[in-house]
C-alpha positions as a Markdown table, in Angstrom:
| # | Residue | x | y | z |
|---|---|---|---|---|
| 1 | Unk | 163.5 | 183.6 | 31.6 |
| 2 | Unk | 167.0 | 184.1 | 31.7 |
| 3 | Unk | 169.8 | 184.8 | 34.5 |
| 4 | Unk | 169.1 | 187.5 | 36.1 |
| 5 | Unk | 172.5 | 188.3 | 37.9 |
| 6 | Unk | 174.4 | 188.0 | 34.6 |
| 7 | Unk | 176.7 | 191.1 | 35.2 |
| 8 | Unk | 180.3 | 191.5 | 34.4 |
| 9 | Unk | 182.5 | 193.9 | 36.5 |
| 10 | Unk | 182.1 | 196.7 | 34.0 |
| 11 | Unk | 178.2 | 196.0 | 33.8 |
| 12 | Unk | 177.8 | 196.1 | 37.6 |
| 13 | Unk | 175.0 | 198.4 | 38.4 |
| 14 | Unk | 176.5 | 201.6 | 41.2 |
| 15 | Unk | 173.9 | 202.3 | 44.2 |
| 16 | Unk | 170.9 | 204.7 | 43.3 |
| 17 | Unk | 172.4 | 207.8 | 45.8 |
| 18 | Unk | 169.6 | 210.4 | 46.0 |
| 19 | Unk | 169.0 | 213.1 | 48.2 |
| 20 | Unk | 166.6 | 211.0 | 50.5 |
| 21 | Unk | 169.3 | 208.5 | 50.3 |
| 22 | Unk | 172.2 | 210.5 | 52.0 |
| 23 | Unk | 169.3 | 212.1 | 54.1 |
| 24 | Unk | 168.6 | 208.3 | 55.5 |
| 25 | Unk | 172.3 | 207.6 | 55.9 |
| 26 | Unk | 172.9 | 211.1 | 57.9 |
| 27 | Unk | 169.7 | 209.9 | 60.4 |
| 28 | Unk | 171.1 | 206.7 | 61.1 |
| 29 | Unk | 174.8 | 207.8 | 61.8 |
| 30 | Unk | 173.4 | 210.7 | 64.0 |
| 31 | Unk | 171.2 | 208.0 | 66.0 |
| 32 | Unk | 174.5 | 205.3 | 66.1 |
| 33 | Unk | 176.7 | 208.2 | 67.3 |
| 34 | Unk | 173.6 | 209.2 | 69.6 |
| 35 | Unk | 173.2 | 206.2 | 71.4 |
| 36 | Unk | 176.7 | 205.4 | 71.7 |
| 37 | Unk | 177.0 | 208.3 | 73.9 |
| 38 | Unk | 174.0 | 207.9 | 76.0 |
| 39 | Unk | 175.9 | 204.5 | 76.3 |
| 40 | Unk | 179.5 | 205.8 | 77.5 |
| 41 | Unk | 177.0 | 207.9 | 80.0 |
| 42 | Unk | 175.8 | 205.5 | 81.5 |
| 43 | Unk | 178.8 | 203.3 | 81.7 |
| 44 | Unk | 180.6 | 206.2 | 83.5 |
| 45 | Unk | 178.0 | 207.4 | 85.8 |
| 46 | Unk | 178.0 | 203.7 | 86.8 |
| 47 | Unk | 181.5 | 203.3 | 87.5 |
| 48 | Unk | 181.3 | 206.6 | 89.0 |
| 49 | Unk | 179.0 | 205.2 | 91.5 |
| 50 | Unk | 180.7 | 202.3 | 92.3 |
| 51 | Unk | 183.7 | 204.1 | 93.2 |
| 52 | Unk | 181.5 | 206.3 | 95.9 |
| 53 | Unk | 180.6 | 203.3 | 97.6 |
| 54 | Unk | 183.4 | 201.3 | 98.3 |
């Protein structure tokens, strides 16, 4: 058995992209970008209610 990870720079195997691929990628980025703005929501309904009280 020999090396398996025996690539030069020009042998280097490129990432498998695929329809399901880019469909995965596209899901995730919508659900970062998603989340990040239920987060800046909430931060600034929270500031928003500290203000009010003071």
């Amino acid at each position: 058995m020999g090396n398996l990870h025996s690539y030069t720079d020009a042998e280097m195997p490129t990432m498998f992209i695929d329809d399901a691929v880019i469909a995965g990628l596209l899901t995730v980025g919508l659900m970062v970008v998603f989340l990040a703005g239920v987060g800046v929501f909430i931060y600034k309904d929270a500031q928003k209610g500290r203000n009010r009280n003071t």
